[in-house]
Residue frames as a rotation matrix with the C-alpha (Angstrom) as fourth column:
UNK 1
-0.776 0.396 0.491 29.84
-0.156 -0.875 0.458 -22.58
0.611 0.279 0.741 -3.35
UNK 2
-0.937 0.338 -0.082 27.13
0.088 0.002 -0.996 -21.93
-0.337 -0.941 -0.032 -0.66
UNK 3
-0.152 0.953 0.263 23.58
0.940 0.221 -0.259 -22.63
-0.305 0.208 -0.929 -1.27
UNK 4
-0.796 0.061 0.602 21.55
0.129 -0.955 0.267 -19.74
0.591 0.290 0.752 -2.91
UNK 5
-0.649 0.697 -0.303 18.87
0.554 0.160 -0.817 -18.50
-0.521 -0.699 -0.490 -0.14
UNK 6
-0.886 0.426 0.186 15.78
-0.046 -0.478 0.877 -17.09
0.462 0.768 0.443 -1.93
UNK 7
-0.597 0.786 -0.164 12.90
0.257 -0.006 -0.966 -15.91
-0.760 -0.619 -0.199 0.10
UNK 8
-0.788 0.501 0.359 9.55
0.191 -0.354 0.915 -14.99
0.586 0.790 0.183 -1.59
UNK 9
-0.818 0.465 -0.339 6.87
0.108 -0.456 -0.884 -12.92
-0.565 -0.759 0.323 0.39
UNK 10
-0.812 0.561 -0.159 3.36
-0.315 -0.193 0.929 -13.08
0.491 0.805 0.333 -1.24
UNK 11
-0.772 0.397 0.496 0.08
-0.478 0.152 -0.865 -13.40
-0.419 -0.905 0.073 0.75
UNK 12
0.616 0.548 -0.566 -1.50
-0.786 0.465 -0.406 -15.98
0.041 0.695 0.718 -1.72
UNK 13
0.288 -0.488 0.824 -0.50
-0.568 0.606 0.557 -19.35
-0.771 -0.628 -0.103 -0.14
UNK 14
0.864 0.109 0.492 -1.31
0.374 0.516 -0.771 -21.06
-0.337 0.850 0.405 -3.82
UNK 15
0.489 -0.847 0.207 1.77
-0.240 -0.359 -0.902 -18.37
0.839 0.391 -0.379 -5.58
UNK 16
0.094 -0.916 0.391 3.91
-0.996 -0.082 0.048 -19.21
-0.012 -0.393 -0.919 -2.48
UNK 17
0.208 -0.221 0.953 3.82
-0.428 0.855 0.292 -22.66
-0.879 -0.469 0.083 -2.97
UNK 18
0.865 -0.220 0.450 4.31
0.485 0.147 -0.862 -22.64
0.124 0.964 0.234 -7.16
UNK 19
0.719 -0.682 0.132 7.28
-0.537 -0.666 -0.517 -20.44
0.441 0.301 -0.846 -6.40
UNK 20
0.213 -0.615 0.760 8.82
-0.826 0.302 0.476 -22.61
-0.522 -0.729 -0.444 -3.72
UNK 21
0.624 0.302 0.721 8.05
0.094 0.887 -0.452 -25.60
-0.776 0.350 0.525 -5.98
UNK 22
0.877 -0.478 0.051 9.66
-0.242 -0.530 -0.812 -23.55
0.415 0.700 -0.581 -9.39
UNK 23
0.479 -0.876 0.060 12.49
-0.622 -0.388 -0.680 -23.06
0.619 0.288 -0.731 -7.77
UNK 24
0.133 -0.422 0.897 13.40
-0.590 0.694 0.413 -26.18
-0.797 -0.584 -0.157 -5.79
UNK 25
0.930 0.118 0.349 12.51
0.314 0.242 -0.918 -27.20
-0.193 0.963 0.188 -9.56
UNK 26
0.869 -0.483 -0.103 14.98
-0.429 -0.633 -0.644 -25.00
0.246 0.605 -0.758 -10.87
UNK 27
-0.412 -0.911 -0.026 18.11
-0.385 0.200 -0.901 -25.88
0.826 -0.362 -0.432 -8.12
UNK 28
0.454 0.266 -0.850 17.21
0.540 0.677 0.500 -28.74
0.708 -0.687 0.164 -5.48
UNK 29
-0.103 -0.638 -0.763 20.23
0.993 -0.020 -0.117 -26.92
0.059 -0.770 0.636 -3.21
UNK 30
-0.237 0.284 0.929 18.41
-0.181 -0.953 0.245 -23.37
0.955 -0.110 0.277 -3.00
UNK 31
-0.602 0.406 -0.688 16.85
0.758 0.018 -0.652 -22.57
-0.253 -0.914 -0.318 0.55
UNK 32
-0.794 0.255 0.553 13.79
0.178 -0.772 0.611 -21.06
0.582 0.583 0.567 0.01
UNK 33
-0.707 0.436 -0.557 12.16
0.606 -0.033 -0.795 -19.30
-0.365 -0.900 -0.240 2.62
UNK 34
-0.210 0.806 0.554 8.33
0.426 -0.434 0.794 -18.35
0.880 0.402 -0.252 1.87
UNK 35
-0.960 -0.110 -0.257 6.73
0.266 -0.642 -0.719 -15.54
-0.086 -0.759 0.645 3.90
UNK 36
-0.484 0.740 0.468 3.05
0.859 0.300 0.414 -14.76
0.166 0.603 -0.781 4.03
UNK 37
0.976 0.161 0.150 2.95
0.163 -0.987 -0.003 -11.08
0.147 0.027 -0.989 4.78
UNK 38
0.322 -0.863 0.390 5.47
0.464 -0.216 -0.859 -8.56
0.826 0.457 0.330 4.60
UNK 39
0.658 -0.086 0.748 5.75
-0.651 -0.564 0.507 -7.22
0.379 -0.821 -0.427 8.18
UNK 40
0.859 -0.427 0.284 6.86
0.282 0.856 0.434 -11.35
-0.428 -0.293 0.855 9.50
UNK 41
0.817 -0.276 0.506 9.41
0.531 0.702 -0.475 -10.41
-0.224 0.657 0.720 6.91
UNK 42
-0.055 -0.912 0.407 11.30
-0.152 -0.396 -0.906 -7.59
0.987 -0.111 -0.117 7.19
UNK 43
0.712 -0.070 0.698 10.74
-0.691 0.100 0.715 -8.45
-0.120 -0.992 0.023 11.26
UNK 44
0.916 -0.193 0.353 12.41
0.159 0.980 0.122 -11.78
-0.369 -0.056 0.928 10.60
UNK 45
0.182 -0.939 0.293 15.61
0.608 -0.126 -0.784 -10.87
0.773 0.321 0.548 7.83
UNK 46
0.530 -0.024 0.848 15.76
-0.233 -0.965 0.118 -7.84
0.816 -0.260 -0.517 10.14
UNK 47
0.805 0.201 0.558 16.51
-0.590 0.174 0.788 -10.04
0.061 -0.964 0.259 13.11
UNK 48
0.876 -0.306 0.372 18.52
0.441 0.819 -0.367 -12.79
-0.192 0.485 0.853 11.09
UNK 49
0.181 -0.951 -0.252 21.96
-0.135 -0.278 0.951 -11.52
-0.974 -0.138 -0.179 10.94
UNK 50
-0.254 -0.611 0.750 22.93
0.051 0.766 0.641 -14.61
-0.966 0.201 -0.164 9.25
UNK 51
-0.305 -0.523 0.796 20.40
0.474 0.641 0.603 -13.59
-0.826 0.561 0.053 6.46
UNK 52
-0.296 -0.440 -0.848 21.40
-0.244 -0.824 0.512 -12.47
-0.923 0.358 0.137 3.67
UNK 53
0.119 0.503 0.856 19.20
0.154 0.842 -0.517 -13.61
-0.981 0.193 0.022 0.93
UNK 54
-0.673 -0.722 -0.161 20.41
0.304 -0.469 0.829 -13.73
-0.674 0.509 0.536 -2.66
UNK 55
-0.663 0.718 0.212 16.79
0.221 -0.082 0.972 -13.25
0.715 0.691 -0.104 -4.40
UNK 56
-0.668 0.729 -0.150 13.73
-0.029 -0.227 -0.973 -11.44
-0.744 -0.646 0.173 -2.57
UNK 57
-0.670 0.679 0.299 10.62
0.233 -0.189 0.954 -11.82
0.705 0.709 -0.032 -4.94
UNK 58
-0.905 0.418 -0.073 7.82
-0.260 -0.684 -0.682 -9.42
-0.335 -0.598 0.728 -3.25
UNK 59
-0.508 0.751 0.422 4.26
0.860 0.463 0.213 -9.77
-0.036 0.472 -0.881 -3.88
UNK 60
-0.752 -0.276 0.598 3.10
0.439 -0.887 0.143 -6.28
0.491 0.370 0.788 -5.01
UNK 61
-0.176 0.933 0.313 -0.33
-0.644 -0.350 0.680 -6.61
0.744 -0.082 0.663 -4.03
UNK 62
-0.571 0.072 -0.818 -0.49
0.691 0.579 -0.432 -7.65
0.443 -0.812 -0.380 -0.09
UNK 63
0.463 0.695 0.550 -2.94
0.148 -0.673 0.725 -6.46
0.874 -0.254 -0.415 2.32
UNK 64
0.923 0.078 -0.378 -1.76
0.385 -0.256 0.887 -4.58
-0.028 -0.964 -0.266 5.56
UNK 65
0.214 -0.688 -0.693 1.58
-0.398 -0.710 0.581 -3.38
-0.892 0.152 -0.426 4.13
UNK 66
0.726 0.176 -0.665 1.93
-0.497 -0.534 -0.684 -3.24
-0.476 0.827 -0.300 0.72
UNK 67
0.656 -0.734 0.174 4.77
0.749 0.662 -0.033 -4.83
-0.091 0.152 0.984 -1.75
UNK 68
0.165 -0.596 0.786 6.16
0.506 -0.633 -0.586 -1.58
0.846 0.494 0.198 -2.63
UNK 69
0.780 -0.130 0.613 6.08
-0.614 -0.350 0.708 -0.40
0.122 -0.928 -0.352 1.33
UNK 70
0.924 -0.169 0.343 8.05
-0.072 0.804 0.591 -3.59
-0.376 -0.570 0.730 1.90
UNK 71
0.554 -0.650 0.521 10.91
0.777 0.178 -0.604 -3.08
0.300 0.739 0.603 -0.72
UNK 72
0.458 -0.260 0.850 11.58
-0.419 -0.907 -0.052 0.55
0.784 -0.332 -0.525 0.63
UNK 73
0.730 -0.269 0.628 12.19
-0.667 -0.081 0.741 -1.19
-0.148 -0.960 -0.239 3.94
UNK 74
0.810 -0.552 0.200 13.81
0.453 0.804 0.386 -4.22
-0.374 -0.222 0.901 3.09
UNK 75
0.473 -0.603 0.642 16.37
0.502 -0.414 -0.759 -1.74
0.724 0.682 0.107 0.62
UNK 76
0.654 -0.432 0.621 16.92
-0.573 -0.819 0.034 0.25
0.494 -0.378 -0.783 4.20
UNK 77
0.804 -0.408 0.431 18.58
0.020 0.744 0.668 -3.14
-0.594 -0.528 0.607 5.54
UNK 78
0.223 -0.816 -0.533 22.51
-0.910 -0.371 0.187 -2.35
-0.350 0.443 -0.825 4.53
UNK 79
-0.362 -0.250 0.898 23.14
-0.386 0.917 0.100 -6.21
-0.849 -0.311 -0.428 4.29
UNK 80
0.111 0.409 0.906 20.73
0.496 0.767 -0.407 -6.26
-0.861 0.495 -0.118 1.65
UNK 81
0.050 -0.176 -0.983 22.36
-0.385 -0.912 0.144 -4.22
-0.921 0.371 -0.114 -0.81
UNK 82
-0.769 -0.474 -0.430 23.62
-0.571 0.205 0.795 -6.76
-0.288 0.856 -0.428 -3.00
UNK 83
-0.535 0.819 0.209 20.48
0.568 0.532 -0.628 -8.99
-0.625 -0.217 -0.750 -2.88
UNK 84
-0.967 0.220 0.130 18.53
0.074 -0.245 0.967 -8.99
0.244 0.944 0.221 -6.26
UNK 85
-0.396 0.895 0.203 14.37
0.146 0.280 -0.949 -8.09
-0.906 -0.346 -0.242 -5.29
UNK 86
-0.897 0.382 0.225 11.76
0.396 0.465 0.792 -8.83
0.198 0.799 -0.568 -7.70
UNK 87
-0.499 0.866 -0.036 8.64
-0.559 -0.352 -0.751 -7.39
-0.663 -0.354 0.660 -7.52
UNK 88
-0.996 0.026 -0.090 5.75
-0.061 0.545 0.836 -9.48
0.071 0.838 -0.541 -8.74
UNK 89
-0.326 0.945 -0.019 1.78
-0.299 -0.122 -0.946 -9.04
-0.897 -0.303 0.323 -9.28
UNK 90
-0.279 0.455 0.846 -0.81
0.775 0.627 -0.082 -10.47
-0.567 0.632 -0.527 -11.35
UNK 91
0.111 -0.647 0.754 -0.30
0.967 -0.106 -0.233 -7.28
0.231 0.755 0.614 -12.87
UNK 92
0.226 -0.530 -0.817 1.67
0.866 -0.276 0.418 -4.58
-0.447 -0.802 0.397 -13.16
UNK 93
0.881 0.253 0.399 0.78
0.453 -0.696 -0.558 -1.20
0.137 0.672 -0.728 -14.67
UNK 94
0.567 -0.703 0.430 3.38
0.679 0.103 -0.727 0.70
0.466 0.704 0.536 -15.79
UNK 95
0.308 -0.028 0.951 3.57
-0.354 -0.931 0.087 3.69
0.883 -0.363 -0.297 -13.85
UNK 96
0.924 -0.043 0.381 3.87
-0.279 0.606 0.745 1.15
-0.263 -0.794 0.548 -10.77
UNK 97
0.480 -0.869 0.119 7.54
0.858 0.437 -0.269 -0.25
0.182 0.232 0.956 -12.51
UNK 98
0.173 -0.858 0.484 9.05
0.333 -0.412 -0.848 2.58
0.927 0.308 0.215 -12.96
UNK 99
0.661 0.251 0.707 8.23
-0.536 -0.501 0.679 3.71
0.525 -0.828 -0.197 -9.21
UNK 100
0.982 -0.008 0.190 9.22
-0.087 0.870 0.485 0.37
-0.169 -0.493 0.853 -8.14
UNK 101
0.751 -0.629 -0.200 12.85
0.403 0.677 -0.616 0.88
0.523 0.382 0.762 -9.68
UNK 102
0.184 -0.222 0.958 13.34
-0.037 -0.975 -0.219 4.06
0.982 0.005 -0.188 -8.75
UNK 103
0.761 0.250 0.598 12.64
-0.639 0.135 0.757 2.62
0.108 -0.959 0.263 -4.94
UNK 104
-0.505 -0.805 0.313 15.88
-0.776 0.581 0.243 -0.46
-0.378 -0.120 -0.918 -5.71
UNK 105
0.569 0.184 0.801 13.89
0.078 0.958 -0.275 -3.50
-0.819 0.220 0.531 -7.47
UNK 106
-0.574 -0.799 -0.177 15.89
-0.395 0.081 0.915 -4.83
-0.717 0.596 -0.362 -10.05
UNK 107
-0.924 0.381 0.011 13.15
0.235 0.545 0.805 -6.56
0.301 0.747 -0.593 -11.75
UNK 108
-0.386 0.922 0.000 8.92
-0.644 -0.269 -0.716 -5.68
-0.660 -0.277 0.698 -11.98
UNK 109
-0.818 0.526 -0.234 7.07
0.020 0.433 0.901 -8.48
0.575 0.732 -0.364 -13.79
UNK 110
0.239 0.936 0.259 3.68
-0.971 0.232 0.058 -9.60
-0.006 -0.266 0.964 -13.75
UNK 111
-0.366 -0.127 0.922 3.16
-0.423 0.905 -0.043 -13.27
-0.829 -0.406 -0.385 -12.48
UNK 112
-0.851 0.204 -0.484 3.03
-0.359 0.448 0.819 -15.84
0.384 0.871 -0.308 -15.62
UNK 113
0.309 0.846 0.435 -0.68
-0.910 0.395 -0.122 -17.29
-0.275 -0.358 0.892 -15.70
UNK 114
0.661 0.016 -0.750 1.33
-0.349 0.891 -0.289 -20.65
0.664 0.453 0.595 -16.71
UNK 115
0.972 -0.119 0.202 3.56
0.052 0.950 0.307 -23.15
-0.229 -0.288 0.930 -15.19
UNK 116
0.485 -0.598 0.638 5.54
0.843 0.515 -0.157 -23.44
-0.234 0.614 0.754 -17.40
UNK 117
0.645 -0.172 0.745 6.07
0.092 -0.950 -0.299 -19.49
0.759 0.261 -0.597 -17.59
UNK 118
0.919 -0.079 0.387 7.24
-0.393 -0.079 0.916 -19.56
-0.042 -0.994 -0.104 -14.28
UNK 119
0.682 -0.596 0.424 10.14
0.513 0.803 0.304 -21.67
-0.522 0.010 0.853 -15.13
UNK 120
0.430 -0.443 0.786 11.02
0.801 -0.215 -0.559 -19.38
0.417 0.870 0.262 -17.84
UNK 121
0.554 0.049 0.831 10.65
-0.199 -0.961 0.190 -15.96
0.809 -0.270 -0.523 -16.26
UNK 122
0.894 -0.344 0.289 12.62
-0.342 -0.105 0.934 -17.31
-0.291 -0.933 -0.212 -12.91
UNK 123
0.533 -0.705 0.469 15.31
0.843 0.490 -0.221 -19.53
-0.074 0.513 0.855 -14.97
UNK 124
0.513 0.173 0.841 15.87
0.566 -0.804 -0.180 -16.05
0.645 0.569 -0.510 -16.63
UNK 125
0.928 0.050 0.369 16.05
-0.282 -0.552 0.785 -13.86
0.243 -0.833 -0.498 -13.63
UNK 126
0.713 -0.683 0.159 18.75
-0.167 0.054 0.984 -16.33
-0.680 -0.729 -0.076 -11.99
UNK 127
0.241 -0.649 0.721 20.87
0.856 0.493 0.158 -16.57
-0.458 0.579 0.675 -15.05
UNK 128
0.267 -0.650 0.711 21.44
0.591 -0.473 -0.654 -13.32
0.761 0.595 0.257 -15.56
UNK 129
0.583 -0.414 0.699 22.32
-0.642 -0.762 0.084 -13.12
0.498 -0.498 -0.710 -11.66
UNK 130
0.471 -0.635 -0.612 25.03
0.406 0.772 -0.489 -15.86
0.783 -0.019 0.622 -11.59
């Protein structure tokens, strides 16, 4: 079975290094490519043939394009159909989720203020996309 690739885009260097950490936590044999705005990022997968990432966690709140600008685009990339995205913000009012599904996330949380939450809430996530 081929590595799982799992980017996370989030322009808070502190949440892109607890996520990269989490989930090298979680599965040492992930590739996890961190992104610190969302333009680099759909410029980059866009470019990347090769990838095809199986988890996209978004930061909702980014300045200069948006998380919920960035899902729309990354959802027009045909490659990433099957590819599970996450939206995630320190928090996340309702009216914002339901937008956010309606656009193709599969998941809208709000970022645990623990550690240890983080484990749970991402465990989670990839166990019920085996």
């Amino acid at each position: 079975m081929e590595p799982k690739t799992i980017v996370v885009i989030d322009d808070d260097l502190d949440d892109l290094d607890i996520m990269a950490d989490v989930i090298s936590t979680i599965d040492p044999n992930v590739n996890c490519v961190t992104y610190k705005d969302a333009q680099t990022a759909i410029r980059e997968i866009s470019e990347k043939e090769s990838m095809t990432p199986d988890f996209i966690f978004i930061d909702y709140n980014m300045p200069g394009m948006r998380g919920d600008e960035c899902l729309v685009k990354l959802r027009e990339i045909a490659r990433l159909n099957d590819s599970v995205i996450v939206m995630i913000s320190t928090s996340m009012p309702l009216i914002a989720t339901a937008k956010l599904y309606e656009a193709g996330a599969n998941y809208a949380v709000e970022k645990p203020s623990r550690l240890a939450n983080y484990y749970t809430l991402l465990k989670s996530i990839f166990r019920n996309h085996r």
